[in-house]
C-alpha positions as a printed NumPy array, in Angstrom:
array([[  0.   ,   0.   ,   0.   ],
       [  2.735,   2.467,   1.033],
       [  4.573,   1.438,  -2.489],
       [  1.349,   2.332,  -4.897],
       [  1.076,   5.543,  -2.597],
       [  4.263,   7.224,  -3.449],
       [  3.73 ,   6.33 ,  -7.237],
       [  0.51 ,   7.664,  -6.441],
       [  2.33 ,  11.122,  -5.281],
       [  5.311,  10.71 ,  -7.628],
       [  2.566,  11.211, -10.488],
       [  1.164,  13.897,  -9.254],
       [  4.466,  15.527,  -8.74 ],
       [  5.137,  14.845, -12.537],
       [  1.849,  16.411, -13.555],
       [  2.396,  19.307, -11.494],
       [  5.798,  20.088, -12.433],
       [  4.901,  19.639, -16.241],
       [  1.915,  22.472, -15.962],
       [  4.244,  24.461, -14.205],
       [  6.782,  24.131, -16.612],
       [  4.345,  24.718, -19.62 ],
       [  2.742,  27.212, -17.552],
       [  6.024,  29.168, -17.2  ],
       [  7.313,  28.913, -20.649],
       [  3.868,  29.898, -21.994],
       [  4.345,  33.224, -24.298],
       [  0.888,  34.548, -23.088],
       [  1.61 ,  34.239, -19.155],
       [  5.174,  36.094, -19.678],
       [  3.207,  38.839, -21.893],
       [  0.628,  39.471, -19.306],
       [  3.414,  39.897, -16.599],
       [  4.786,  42.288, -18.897],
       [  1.861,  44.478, -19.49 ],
       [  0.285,  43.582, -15.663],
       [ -2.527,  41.951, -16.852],
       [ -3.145,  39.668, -14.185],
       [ -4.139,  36.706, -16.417],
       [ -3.027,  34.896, -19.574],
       [ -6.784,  35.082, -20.358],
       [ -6.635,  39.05 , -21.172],
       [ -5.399,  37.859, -24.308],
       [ -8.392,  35.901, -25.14 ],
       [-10.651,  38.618, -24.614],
       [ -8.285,  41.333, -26.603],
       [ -8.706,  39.525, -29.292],
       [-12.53 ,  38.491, -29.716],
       [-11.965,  42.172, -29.034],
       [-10.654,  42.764, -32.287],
       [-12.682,  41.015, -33.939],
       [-15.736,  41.924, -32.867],
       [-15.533,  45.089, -31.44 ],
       [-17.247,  44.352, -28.059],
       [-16.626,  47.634, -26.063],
       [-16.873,  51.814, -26.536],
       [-16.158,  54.078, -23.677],
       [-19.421,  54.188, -21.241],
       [-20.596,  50.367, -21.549],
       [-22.042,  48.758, -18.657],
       [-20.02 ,  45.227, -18.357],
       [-21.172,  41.921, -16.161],
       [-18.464,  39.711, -16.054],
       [-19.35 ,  36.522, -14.327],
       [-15.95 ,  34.358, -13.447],
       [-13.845,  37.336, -12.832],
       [-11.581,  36.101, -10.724],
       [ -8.51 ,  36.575, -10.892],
       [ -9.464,  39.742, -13.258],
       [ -7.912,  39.456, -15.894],
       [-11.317,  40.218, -18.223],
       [-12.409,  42.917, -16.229],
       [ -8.892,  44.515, -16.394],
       [ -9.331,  44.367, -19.945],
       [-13.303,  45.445, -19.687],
       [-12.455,  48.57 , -17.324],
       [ -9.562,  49.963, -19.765],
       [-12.025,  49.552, -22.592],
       [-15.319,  51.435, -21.031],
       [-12.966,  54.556, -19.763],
       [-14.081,  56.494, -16.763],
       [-17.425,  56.805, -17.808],
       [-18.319,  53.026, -18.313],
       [-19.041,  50.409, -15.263],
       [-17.788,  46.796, -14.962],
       [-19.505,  44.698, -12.428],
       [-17.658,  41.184, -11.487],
       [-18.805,  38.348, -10.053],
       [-17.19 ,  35.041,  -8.759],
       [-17.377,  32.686,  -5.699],
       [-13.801,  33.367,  -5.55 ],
       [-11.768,  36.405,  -3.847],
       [-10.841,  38.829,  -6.554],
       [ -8.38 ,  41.677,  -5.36 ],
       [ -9.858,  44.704,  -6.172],
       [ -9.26 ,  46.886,  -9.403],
       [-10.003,  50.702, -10.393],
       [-12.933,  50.707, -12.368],
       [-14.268,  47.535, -11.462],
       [-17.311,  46.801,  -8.649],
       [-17.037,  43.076,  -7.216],
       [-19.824,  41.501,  -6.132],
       [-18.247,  37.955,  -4.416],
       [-20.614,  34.779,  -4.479],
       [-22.412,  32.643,  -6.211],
       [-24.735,  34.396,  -8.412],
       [-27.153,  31.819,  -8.283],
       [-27.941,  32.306,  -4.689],
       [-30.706,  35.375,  -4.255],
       [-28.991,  37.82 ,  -1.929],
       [-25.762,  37.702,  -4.423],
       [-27.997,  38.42 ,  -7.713],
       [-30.177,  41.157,  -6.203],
       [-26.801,  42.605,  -4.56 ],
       [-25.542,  42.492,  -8.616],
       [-28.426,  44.11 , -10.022],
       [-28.139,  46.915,  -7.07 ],
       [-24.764,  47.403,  -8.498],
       [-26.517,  47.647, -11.712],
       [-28.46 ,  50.893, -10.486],
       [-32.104,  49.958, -12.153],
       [-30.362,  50.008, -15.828],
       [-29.442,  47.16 , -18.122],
       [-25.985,  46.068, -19.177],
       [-24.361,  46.209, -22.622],
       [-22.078,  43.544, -22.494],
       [-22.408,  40.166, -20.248],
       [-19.031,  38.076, -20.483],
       [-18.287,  34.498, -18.87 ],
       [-14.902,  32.912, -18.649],
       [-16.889,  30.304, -16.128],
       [-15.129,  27.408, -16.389],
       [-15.769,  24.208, -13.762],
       [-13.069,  22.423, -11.823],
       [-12.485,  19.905, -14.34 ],
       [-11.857,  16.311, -13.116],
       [-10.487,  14.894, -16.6  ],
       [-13.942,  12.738, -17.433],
       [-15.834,  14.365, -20.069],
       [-19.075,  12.279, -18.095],
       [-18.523,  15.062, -15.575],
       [-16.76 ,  17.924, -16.853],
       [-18.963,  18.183, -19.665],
       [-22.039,  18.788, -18.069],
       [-20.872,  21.269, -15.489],
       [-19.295,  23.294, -17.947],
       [-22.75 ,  23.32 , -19.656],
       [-24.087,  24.463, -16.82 ],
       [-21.969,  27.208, -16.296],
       [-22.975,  29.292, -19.567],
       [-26.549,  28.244, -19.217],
       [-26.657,  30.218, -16.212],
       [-24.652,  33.405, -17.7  ],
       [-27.351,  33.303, -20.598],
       [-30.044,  33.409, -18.107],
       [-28.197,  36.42 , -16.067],
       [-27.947,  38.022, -19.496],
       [-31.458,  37.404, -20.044],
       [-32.519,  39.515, -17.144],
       [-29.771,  42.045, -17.241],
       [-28.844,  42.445, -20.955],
       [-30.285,  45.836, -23.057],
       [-31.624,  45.029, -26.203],
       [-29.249,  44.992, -29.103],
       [-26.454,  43.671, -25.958],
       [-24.006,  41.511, -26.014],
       [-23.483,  37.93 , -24.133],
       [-19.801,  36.787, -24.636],
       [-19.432,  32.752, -23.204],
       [-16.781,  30.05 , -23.199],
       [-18.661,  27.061, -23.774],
       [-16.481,  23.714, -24.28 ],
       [-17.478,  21.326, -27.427],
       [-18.978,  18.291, -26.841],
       [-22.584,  17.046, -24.863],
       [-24.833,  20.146, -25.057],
       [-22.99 ,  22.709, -27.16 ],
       [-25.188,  22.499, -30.561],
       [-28.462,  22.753, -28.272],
       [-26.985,  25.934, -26.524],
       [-26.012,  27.359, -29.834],
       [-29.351,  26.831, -30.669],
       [-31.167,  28.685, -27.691],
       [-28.22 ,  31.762, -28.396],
       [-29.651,  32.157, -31.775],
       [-32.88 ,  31.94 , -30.988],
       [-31.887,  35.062, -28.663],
       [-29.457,  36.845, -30.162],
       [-29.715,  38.288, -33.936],
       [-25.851,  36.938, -34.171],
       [-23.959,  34.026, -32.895],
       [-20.425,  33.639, -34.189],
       [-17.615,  31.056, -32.732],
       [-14.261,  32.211, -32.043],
       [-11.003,  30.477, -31.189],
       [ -8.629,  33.541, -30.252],
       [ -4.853,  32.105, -30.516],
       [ -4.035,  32.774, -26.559],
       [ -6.726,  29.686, -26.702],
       [ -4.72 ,  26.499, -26.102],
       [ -5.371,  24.397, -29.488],
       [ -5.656,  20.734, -26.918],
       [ -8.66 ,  22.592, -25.56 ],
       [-11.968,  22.641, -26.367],
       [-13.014,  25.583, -25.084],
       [-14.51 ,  28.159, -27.86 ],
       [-15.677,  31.595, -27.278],
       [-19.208,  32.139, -28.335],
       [-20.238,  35.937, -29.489],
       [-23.51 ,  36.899, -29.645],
       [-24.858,  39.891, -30.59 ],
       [-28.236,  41.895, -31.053],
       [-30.042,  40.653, -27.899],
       [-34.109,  40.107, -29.008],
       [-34.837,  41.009, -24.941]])
C-alpha cells in the first residue's frame, strides 16, 4: 500500500511540475506579466476584441468568473471612466479601479439582487463568462458542469442584458454545445464562434459571441 502511494504522489508531482513548466514557458503568461494583466486570459478577450468590437467608452459590463481579473482589467480599460464593470465570482478577486465586485455565487438570491443593485435599475451592454468548472479529466462530468456554467450566464444576461447587448461565453465542445447554440440564436440576432490564438489548441473551449439581444 505504502509502495502504490508514493507512485501515487510521484505522479502527481510529474503532472504538477509539467503544468508548471508549460505554464512558465507559456508566451501569453510572460506577456501578461509584462503588461500587468493579471491573467493569460486578457489575451483571449483582446482579441474576440478585435474582432468583434465588443466595447466603446461608457458600456455597462457583467463579467461573471472574474476572478482573478484578468477580463475585467481588460473590460475597465475599454469602457474609460465613464463606463461600469460589475464582477462576479465565488472566488476572492483583489480589487481593481474601475471595477465593482460583487463575491458569491450568483445563483444564490442575496448575491444576484446585490448584482443588479450594483446595476443601479439600468441594463448592461455587455455580459461576459470565462466560467469554467473544476475539471476532473472525465468528459461524463466535466462536460455537463461546464454546460451548466454558460446556461446560467445566458439566463443572467437574459434579465440584465439591453436590447441589441451583447453575451460573450466560453462554452467547451462536446454534450450540449449544438443545443446551446441553438437557444443563443434563438436570442441573439448573431452568434459567431471564435477560437482567439491565446486559446490552447488541446482545448476545447470556444468563445461564443452573440450579438443583437431580441430582450
Amino acid at each position: 500500500m505504502q509502495q502504490k502511494s508514493r507512485g501515487r504522489k510521484r505522479q502527481a508531482s510529474q503532472t504538477s511540475g509539467s503544468w508548471m513548466k508549460e505554464h512558465f514557458d507559456d508566451a501569453y503568461v510572460r506577456q501578461s506579466w509584462q503588461d500587468g494583466y493579471r491573467s493569460r486570459a486578457s489575451y483571449k478577450l483582446l482579441a474576440l476584441d478585435d474582432k468583434d468590437r465588443l466595447f466603446r467608452p461608457g458600456m455597462t459590463v457583467v463579467d461573471l468568473g472574474a476572478a482573478p481579473g484578468g477580463w475585467s482589467q481588460v473590460a475597465a480599460e475599454k469602457v474609460g471612466p465613464d463606463g461600469k464593470v460589475i464582477a462576479s465570482d465565488i472566488l476572492e478577486m483583489a480589487s481593481l479601479a474601475g471595477v465593482t465586485f460583487v463575491q458569491g455565487d450568483f445563483t444564490d438570491d442575496h448575491v444576484l439582487e446585490t448584482l443588479l443593485e450594483c446595476l443601479g435599475g439600468k441594463t448592461a451592454d455587455l455580459v461576459m463568462s470565462d466560467m469554467a468548472p473544476n475539471m476532473s479529466g472525465m468528459a461524463a462530468i466535466d462536460q455537463p458542469q461546464a454546460m451548466y456554467l454558460v446556461e446560467l450566464a445566458l439566463d443572467l444576461a437574459q434579465q440584465t442584458l439591453a436590447p441589441g447587448g451583447r453575451l460573450v461565453a466560453k462554452v467547451f465542445q462536446g454534450e450540449g454545445f449544438d443545443e446551446y447554440l441553438k437557444t443563443l440564436r434563438a436570442n441573439f440576432g448573431r452568434v459567431v464562434t471564435r477560437k482567439p490564438e491565446a486559446s490552447r489548441a488541446r482545448s476545447r473551449e470556444v468563445y461564443l459571441v452573440a450579438s443583437g439581444f431580441k430582450g
